[in-house]
C-alpha positions as CSV (number, residue, x, y, z in Angstrom):
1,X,-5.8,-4.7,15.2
2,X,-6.8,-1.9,13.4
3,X,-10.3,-2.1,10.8
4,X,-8.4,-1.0,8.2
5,X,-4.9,-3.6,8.1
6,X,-7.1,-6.5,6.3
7,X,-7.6,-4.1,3.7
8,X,-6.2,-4.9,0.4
9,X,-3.2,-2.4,-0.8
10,X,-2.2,-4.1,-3.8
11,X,-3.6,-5.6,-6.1
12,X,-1.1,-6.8,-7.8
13,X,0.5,-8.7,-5.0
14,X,-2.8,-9.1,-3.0
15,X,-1.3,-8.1,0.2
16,X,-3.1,-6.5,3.2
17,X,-2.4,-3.6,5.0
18,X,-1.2,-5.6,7.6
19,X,0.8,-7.6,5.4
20,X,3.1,-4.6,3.8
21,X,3.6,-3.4,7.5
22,X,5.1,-6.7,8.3
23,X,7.1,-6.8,5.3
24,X,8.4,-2.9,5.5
25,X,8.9,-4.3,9.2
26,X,11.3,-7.1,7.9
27,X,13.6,-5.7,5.9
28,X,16.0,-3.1,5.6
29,X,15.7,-2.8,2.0
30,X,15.0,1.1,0.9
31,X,11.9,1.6,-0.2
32,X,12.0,1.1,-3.9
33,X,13.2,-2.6,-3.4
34,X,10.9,-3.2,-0.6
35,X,8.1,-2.2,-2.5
36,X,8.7,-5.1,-4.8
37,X,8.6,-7.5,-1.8
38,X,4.6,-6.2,-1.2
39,X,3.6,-6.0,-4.7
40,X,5.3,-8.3,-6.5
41,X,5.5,-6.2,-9.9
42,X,7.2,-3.0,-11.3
43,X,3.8,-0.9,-11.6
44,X,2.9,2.3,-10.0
45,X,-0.6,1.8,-9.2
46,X,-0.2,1.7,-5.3
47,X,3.0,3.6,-5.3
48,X,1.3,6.9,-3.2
49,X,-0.2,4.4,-0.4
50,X,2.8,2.2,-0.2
51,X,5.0,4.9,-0.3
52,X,3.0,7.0,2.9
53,X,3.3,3.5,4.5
54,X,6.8,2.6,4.2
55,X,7.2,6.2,5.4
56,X,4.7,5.4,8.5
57,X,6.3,2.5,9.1
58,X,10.1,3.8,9.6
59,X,8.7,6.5,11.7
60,X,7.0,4.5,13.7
61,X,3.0,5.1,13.5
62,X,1.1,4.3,11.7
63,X,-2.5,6.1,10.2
64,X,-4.4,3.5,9.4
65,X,-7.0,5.9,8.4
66,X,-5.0,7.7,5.9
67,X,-3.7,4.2,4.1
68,X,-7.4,3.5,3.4
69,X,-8.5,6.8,2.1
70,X,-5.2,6.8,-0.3
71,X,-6.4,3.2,-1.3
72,X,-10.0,4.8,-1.9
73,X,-8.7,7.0,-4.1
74,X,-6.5,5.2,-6.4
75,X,-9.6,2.6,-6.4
76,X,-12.1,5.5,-7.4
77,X,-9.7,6.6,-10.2
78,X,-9.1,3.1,-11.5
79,X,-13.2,2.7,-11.4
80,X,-13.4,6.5,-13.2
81,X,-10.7,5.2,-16.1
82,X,-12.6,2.5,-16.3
83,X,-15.8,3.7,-17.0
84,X,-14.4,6.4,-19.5
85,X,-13.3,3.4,-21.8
């Protein structure tokens, strides 16, 4: 397995990497549906990594790599809002 798939990409649903692949796996759902199966809410917060996933994912490869650096930077611009409150 992969370094990155027990990294978290939600937040809001506190699913792994791993965990959305196996959901996006599951179901034929498209992908604004599926998404509510990972994260459990209607928020965009991890819509640009979910989104590159789902897309990975009906492809057929996955970038492990590129999931974590979009998780990075959502999770650096949380931290930046954050700190500007």
């Amino acid at each position: 397995m992969e370094p990155f798939a027990s990294k978290i990409i939600c937040e809001c649903g506190h699913k792994s990497i791993q965990e959305a692949i196996d959901i996006f796996k599951a179901t034929t759902l498209p992908y604004k549906k599926a998404k509510k199966l990972v994260t459990q809410c209607n928020q965009t917060c991890c819509r640009r990594a979910l989104m590159a996933l789902f897309n990975m994912v009906e492809f057929g490869e996955i970038d492990y790599e590129e999931i974590a650096f979009l998780i990075d930077q959502k999770n650096s611009r949380s931290e930046e809002g954050e700190s500007d409150a």
